[in-house]
ZALUM-847702 format. One record per residue (C-alpha): x, z, y. Coordinates in nm, 4 decimals. Example, Ala and Ser with C-alpha at 12.3 -4.5 7.8 and 13.67 -1.06 7.14 Angstrom:
+----------+----------+----------+
|        X |        Z |        Y |
+----------+----------+----------+
|   1.2300 |   0.7800 |  -0.4500 |
|   1.3670 |   0.7140 |  -0.1060 |
+----------+----------+----------+
***
This chain:
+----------+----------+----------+
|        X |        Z |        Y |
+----------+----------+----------+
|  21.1828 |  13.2020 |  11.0482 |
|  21.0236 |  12.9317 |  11.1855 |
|  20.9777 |  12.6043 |  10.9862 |
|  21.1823 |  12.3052 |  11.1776 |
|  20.9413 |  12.0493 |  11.0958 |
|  20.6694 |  12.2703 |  11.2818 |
|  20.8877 |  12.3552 |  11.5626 |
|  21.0080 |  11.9400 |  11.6571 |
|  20.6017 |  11.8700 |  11.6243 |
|  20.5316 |  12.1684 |  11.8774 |
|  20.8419 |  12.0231 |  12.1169 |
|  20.6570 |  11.6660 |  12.1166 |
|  20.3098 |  11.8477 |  12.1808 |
|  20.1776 |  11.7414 |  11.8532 |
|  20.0124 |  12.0300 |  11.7484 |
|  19.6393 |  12.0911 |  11.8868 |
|  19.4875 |  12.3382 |  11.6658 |
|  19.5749 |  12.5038 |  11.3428 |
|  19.3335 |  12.6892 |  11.0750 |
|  19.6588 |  12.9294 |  11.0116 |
|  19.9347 |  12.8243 |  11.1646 |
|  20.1692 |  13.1414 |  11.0129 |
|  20.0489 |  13.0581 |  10.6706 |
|  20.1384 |  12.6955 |  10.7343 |
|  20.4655 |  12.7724 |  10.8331 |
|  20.5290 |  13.0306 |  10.5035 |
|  20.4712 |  12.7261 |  10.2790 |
|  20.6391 |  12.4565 |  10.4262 |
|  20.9087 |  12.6818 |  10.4418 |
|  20.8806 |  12.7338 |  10.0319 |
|  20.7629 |  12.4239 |   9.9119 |
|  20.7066 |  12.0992 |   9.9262 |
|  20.3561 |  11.9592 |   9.9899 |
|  20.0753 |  11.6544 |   9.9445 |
|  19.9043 |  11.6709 |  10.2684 |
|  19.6400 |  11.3571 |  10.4089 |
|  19.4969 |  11.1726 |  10.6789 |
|  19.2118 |  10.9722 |  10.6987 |
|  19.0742 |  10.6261 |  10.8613 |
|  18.7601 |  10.4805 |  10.8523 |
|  18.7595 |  10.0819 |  10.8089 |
|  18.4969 |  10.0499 |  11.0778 |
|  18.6929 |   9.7515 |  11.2379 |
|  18.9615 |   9.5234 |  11.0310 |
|  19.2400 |   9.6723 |  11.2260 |
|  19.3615 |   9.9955 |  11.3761 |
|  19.4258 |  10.0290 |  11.7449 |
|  19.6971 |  10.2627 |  11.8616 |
|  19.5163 |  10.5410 |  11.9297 |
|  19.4294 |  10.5652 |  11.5760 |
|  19.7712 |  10.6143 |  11.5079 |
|  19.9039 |  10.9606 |  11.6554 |
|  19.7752 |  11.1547 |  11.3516 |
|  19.9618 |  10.8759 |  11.0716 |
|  20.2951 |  10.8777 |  11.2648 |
|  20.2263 |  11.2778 |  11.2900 |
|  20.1862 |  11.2683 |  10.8765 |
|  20.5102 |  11.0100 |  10.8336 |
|  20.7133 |  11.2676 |  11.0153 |
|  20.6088 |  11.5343 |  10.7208 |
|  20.7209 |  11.2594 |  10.4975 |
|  21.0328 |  11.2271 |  10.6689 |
|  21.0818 |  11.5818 |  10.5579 |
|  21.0070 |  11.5401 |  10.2319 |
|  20.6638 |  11.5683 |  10.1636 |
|  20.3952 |  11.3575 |  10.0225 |
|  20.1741 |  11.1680 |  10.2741 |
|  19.8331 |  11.0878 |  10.1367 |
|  19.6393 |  10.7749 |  10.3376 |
|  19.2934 |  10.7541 |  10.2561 |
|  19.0997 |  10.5031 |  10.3825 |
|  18.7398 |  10.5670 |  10.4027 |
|  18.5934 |  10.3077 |  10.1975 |
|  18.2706 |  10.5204 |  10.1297 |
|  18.2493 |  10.7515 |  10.4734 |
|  18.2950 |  10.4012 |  10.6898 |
|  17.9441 |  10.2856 |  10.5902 |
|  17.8316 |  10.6513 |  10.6946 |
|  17.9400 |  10.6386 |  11.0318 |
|  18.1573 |  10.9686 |  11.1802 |
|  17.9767 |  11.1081 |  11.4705 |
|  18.2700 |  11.3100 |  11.5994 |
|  18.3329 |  11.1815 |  11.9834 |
|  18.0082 |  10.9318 |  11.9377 |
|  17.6837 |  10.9865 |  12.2053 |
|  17.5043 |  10.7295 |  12.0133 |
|  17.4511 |  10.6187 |  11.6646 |
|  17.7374 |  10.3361 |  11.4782 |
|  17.6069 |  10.0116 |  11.3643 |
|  17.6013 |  10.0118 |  10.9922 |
|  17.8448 |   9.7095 |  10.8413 |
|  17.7672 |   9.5725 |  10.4677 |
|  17.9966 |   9.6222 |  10.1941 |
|  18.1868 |   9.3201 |  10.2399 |
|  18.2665 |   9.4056 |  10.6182 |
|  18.3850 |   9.7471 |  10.5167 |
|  18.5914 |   9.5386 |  10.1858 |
|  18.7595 |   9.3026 |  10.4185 |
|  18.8712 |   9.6234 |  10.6881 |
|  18.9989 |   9.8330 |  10.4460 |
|  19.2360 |   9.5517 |  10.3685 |
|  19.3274 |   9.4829 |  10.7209 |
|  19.4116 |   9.8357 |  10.7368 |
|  19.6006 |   9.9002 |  10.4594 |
|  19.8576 |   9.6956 |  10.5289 |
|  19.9032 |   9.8448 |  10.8532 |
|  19.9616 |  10.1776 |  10.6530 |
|  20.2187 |   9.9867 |  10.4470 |
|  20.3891 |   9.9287 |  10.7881 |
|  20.4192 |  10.2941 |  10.9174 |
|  20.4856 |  10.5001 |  10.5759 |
|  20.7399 |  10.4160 |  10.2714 |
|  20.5910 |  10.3362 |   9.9851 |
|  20.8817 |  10.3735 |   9.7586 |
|  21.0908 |  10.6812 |   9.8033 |
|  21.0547 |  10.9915 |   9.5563 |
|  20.7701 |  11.1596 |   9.8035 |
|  20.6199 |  10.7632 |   9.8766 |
|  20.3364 |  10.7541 |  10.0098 |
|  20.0365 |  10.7211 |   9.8018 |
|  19.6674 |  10.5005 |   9.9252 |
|  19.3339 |  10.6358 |   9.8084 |
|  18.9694 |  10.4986 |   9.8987 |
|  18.7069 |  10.7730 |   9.8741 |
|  18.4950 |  10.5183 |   9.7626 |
|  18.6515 |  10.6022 |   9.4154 |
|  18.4371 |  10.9171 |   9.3860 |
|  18.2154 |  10.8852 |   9.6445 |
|  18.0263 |  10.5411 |   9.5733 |
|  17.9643 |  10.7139 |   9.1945 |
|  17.8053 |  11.0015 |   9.3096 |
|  17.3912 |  10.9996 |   9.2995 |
|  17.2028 |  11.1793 |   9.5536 |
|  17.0480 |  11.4449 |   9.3615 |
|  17.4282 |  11.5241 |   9.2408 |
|  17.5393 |  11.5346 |   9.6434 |
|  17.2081 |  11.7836 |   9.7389 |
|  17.2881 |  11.9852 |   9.4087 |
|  17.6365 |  12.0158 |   9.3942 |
|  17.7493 |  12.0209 |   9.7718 |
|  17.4664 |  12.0260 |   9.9740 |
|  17.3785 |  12.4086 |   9.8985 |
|  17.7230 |  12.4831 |   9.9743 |
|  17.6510 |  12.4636 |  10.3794 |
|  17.4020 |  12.6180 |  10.5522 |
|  17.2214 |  12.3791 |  10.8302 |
|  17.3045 |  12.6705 |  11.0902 |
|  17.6684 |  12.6622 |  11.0015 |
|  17.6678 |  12.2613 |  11.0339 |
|  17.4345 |  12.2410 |  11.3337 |
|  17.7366 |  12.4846 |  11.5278 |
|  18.0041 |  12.1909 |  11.4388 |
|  18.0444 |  12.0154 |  11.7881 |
|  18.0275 |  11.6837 |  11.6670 |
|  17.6592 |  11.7770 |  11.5673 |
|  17.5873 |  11.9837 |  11.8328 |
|  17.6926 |  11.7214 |  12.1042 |
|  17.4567 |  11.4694 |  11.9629 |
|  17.1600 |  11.7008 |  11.9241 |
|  16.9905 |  11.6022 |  12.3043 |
|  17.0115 |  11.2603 |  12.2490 |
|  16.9387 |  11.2837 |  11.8564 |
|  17.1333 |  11.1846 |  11.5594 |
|  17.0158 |  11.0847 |  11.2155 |
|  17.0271 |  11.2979 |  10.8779 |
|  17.3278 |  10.9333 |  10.7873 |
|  17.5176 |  11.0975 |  11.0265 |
|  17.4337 |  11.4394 |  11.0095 |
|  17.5716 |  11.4237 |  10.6539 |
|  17.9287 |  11.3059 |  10.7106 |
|  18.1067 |  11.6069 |  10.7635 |
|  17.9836 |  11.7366 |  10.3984 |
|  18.1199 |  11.3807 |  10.2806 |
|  18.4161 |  11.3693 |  10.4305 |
|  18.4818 |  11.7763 |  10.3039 |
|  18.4264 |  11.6426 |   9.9548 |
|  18.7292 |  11.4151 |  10.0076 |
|  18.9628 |  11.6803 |  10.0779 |
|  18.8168 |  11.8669 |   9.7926 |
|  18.8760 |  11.6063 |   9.5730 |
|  19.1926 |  11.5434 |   9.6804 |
|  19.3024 |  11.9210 |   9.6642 |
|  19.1439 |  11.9269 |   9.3049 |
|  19.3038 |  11.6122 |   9.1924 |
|  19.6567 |  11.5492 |   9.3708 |
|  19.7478 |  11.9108 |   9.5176 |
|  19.6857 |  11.8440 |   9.8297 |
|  19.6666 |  12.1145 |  10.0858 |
|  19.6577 |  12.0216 |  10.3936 |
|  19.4654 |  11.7700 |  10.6332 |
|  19.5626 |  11.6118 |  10.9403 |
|  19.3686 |  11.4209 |  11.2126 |
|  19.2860 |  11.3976 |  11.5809 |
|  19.0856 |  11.6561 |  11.8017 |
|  18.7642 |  11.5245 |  11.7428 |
|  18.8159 |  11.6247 |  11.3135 |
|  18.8611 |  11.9981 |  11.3875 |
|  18.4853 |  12.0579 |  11.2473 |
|  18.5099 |  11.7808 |  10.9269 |
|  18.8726 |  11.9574 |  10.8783 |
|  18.7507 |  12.2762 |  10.8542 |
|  18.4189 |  12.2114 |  10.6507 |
|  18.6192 |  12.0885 |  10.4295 |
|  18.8099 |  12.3730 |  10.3868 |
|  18.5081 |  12.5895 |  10.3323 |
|  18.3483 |  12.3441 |  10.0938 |
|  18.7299 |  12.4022 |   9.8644 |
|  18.6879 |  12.8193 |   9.9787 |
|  18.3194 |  12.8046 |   9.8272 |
|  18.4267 |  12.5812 |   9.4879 |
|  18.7267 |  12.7641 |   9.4049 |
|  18.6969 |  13.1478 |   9.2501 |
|  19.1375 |  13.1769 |   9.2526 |
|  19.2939 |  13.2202 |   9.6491 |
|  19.2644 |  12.8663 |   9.8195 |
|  19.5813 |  12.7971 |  10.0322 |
|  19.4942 |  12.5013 |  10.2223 |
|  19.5271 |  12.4298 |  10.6135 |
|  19.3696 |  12.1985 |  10.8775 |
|  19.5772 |  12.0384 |  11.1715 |
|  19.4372 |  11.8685 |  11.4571 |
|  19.6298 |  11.6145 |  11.6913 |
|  19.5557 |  11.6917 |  12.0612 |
|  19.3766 |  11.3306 |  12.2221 |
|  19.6695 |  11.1603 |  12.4352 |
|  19.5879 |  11.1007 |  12.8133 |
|  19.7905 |  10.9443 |  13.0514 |
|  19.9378 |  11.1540 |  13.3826 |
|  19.7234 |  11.1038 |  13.5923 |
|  19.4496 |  11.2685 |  13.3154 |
|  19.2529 |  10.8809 |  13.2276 |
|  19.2616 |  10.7624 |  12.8963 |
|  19.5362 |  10.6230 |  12.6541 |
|  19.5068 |  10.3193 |  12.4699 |
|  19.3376 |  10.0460 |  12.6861 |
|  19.5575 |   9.7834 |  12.8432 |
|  19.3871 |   9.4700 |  13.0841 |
|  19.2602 |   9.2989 |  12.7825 |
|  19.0847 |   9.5840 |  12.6162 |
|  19.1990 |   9.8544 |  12.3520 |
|  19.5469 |   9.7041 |  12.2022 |
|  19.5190 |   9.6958 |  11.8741 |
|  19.8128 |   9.6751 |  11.5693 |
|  19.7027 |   9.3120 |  11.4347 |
|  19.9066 |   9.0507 |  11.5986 |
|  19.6417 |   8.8368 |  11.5913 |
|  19.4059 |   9.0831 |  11.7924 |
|  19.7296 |   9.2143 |  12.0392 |
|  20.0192 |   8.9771 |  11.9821 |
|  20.3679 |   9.1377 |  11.9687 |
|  20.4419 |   9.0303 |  12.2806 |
|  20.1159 |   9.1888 |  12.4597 |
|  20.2185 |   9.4525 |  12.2604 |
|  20.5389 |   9.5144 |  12.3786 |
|  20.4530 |   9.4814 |  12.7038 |
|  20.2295 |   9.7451 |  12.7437 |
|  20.4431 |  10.0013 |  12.6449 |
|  20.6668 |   9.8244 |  12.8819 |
|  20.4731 |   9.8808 |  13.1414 |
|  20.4609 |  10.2594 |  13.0808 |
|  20.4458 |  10.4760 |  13.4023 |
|  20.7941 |  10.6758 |  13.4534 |
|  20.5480 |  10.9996 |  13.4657 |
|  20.3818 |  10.9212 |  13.0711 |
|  20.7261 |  10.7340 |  12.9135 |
|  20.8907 |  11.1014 |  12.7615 |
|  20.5747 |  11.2128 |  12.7045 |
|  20.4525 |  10.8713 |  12.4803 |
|  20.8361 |  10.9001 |  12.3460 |
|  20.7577 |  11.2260 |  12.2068 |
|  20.4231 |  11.1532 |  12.0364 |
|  20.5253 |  10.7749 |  11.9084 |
|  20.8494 |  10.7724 |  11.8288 |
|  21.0738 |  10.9064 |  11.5738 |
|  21.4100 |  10.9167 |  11.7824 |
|  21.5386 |  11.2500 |  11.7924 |
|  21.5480 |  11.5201 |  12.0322 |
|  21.8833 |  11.4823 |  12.1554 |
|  21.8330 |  11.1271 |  12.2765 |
|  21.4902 |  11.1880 |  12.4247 |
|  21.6258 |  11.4311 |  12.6284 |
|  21.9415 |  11.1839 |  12.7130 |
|  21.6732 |  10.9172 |  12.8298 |
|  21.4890 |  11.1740 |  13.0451 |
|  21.7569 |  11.2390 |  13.2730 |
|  21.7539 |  10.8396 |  13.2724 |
|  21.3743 |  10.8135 |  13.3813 |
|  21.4642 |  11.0631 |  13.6497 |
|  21.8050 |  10.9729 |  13.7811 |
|  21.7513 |  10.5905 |  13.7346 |
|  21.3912 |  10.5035 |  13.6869 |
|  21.4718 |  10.1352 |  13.8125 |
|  21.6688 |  10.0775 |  13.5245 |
|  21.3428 |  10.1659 |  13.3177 |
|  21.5473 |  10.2360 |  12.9516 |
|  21.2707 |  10.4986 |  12.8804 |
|  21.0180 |  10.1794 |  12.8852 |
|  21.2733 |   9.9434 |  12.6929 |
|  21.3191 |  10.1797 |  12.4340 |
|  20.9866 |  10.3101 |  12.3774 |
|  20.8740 |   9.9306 |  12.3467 |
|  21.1212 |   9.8415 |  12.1131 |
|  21.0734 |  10.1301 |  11.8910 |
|  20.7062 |  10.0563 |  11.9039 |
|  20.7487 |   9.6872 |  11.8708 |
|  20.9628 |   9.7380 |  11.5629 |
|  20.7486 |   9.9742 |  11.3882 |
|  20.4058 |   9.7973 |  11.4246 |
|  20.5478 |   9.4245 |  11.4027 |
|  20.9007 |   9.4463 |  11.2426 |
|  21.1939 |   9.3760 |  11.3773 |
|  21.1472 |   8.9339 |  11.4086 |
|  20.8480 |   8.9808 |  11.6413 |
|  21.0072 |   9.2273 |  11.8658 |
|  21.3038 |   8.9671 |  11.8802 |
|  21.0154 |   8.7242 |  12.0044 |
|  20.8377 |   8.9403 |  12.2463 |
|  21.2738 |   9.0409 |  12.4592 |
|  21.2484 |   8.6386 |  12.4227 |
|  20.9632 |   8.5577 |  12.6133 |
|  21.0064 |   8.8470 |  12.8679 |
|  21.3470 |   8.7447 |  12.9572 |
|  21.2135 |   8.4249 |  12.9584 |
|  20.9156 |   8.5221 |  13.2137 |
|  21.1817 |   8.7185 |  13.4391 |
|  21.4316 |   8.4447 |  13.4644 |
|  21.1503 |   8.1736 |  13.4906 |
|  21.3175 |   7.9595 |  13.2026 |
|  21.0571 |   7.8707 |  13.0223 |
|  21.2225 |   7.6230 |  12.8488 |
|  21.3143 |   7.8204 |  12.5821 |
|  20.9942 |   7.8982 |  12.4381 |
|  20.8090 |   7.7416 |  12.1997 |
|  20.4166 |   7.5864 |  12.2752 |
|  20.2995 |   7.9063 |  12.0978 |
|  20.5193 |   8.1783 |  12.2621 |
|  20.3912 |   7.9840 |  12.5892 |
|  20.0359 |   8.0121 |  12.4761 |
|  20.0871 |   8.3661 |  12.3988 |
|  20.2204 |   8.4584 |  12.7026 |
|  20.0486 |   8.3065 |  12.9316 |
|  19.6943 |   8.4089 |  12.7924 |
|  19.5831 |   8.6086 |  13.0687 |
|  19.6929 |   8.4056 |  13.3837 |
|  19.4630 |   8.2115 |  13.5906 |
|  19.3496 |   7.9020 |  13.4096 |
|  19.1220 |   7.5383 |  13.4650 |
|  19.0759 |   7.2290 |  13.2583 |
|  19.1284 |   6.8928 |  13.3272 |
|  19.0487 |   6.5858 |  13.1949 |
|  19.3450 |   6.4172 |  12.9191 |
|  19.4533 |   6.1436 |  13.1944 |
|  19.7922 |   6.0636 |  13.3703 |
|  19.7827 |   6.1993 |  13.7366 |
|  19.9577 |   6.2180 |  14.0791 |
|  20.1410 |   6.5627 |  14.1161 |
|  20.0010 |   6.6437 |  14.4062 |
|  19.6770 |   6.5439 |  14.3201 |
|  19.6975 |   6.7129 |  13.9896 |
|  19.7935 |   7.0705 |  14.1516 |
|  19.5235 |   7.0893 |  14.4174 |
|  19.2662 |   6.9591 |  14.1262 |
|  19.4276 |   7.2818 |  13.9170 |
|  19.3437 |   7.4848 |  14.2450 |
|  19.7167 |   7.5687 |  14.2288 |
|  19.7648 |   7.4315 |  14.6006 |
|  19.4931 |   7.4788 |  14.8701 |
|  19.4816 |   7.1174 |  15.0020 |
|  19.7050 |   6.7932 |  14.9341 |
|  19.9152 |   6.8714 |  15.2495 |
|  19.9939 |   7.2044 |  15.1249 |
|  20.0784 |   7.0524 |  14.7521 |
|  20.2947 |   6.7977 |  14.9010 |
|  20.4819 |   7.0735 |  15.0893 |
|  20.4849 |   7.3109 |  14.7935 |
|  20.6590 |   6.9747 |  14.5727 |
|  20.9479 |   6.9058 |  14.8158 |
|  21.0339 |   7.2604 |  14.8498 |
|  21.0951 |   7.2641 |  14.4664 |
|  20.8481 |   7.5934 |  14.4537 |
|  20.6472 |   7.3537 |  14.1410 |
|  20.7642 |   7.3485 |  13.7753 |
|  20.6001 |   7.2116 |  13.4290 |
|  20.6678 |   7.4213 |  13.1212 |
|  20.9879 |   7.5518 |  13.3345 |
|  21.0980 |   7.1975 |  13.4660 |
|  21.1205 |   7.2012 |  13.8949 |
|  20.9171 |   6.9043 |  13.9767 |
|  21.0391 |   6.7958 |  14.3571 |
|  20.9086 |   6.4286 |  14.3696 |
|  20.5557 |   6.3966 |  14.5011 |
|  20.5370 |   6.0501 |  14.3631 |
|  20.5526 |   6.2331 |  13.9886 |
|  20.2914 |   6.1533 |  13.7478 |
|  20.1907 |   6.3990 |  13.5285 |
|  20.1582 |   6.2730 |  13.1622 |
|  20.1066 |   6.3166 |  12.8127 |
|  20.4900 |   6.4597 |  12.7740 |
|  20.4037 |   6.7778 |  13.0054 |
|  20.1139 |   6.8331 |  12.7696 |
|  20.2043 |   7.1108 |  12.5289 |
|  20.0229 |   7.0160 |  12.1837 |
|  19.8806 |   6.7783 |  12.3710 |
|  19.6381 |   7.1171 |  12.5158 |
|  19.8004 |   7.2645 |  12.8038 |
|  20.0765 |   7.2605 |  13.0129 |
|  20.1979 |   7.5926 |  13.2305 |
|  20.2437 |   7.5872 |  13.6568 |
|  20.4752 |   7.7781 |  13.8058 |
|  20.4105 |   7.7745 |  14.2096 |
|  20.6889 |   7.9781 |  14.3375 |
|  20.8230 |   8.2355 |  14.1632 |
|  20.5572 |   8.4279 |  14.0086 |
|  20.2628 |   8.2672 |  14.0318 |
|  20.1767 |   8.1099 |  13.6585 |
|  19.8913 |   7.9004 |  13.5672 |
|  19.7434 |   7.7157 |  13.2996 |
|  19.5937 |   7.4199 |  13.2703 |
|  19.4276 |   7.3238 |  12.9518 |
|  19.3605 |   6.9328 |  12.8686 |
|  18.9569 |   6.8729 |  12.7467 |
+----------+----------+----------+
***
């Protein structure tokens, strides 16, 4: 009989590769099971491709099993070479302190802490950072042969251009984690992305190798997410969007998955979202009977939005882009304006009263003072959302958001900003 939990992750193409996947499906079936995912603090905040393998693990939790996050406290100042083609850039101790806390309260955003199978937080640092080097070459490193680790991909790939015996080492490290953790809490399986399938398995032959009685534990890998048209996920204008609000605001946020193509919005639904299989396939026929209305987009940014940034900043983010669509920009506050309006075209200008027209061909908004004095009478200039149609209008200190910068509208698209110096 096949498990249900395996069969929804298979409909959402969630499943990549499995160490044994009829074995896997025996004891889910039977029992219920501590399984873990790992991050690396090698920044102070996840991006959202980190995240396909944690929302994969929340949806075992969902079905009553134990997630296990373990944040890499000692592996991080290793480096993982597993999709690399050149060597990390070691952080100190206090770098990789201050990440790990960044990212464990993202963690505390995705999984529940408090149910009967809560989630639980580990840092390998616990039995990692205690563990002297002739203890590591004794007890693990005559475990693996250098054949067996030189085959691994993420070795092998790197060989040409070199890698160093740091990173050459992780996979052992990071198969003493799931070791530990099968020794200590249970835990039998481990979940991550593609690029894991040779830690995962090492791992799995480090517990094979320390065990005498039958091992029974199991490796999943997450397939990488690519958009349609085959380029990668995860990069909006700005760079990679990341879940700290103050690195990708909510808004920014929201609006990328708004701005999800009608050919990737089922697809991301799948993979991101918990909704359920019924509605997905409701919201298909949607996408393809009535792409204009785009509800795929709305609801896969909401349901992101929510998730990441709670319910308040997703409330923020419909604000301003129903603000932005209707061109009221009254309604939003100096730092929803900022926030919004952080990409557009942008000069400075000197904190002095000026002449409209003078001010918007100075801003470069209008070509020449004949065109600005046009583009004023015709009403196609606002201030933070107010129509300005007198060319005799001097702009002052009152159109000066915090006193910093105040937002043109020339037309009805066409935002600037101009920030006071």
């Amino acid at each position: 009989m096949t498990n249900a939990l395996m069969e929804d992750l298979k409909w959402r193409g969630l499943l990549y590769q499995q160490t044994d996947e009829k074995g896997l499906e025996e004891l889910l079936s039977n029992e219920k099971i501590s399984l873990y995912c790992g991050v690396d603090p090698t920044a102070d905040s996840m991006h959202i491709g980190h995240i396909v393998p944690l929302l994969t693990l929340r949806r075992f939790q969902n079905h009553g099993h134990r997630p296990m996050l373990l944040v890499g406290g000692a592996t991080g100042m290793i480096g993982d070479p597993s999709g690399r083609s050149e060597e990390r850039i070691l952080q100190t101790t206090d770098q990789i302190d201050d990440n790990v806390v960044g990212i464990t309260k993202q963690m505390e955003r995705i999984f529940d802490f408090n149910a009967e199978n809560g989630a639980k937080m580990v840092n390998n640092n616990d039995w990692i950072g205690s563990l002297s080097i002739i203890e590591f070459l004794r007890d693990y490193g005559k475990l693996l042969g250098v054949n067996y680790m030189l085959a691994k991909d993420n070795v092998a790939s790197r060989l040409e251009d070199g890698i160093s015996f740091t990173e050459f080492s992780y996979m052992l490290i990071q198969a003493i984690d799931f070791n530990h953790l099968y020794n200590n809490y249970g835990c039998r399986v481990q979940i991550g992305g593609s690029d894991q399938w040779g830690n995962i398995t090492t791992g799995l032959e480090i517990i094979r190798k320390t065990h005498e009685e039958e091992t029974k534990a199991f490796g999943i890998t997450i397939p990488l997410v690519t958009k349609a048209d085959g380029t990668k996920f995860g990069k909006s204008a700005g760079g990679a969007v990341w879940l700290d609000a103050k690195k990708t605001s909510p808004y920014e946020f929201y609006q990328f998955w708004i701005n999800t193509a009608d050919a990737d919005v089922i697809k991301y639904m799948k993979i991101f979202t918990f909704i359920e299989r019924e509605e997905i396939e409701a919201l298909e026929v949607s996408v393809q009977e009535e792409p204009h209305l785009r509800i795929g987009q709305k609801t896969l940014a909401e349901e992101m939005t929510r998730l990441v940034h709670g319910q308040e900043a997703l409330d923020q983010a419909i604000r301003i882009s129903q603000a932005l669509f209707s061109g009221d920009l009254k309604t939003l506050s100096a730092d929803e304006m900022r926030d919004a309006f952080k990409d557009v075209p942008s000069s400075e200008m000197a904190k002095e009263d000026k002449n409209i027209v003078d001010f918007i061909v100075e801003a470069g908004i209008s070509s020449s003072k004949r065109q600005g004095r046009e583009d004023v009478k015709n009403g196609a200039i606002s201030l933070n959302g107010e129509r300005v149609t007198d060319t005799a209008y001097e702009v002052s200190a009152e159109d000066r958001l915090e006193d910093q910068f105040t937002i043109v509208r020339r037309g009805r698209r066409n935002y600037s900003m101009v920030k006071f110096v």
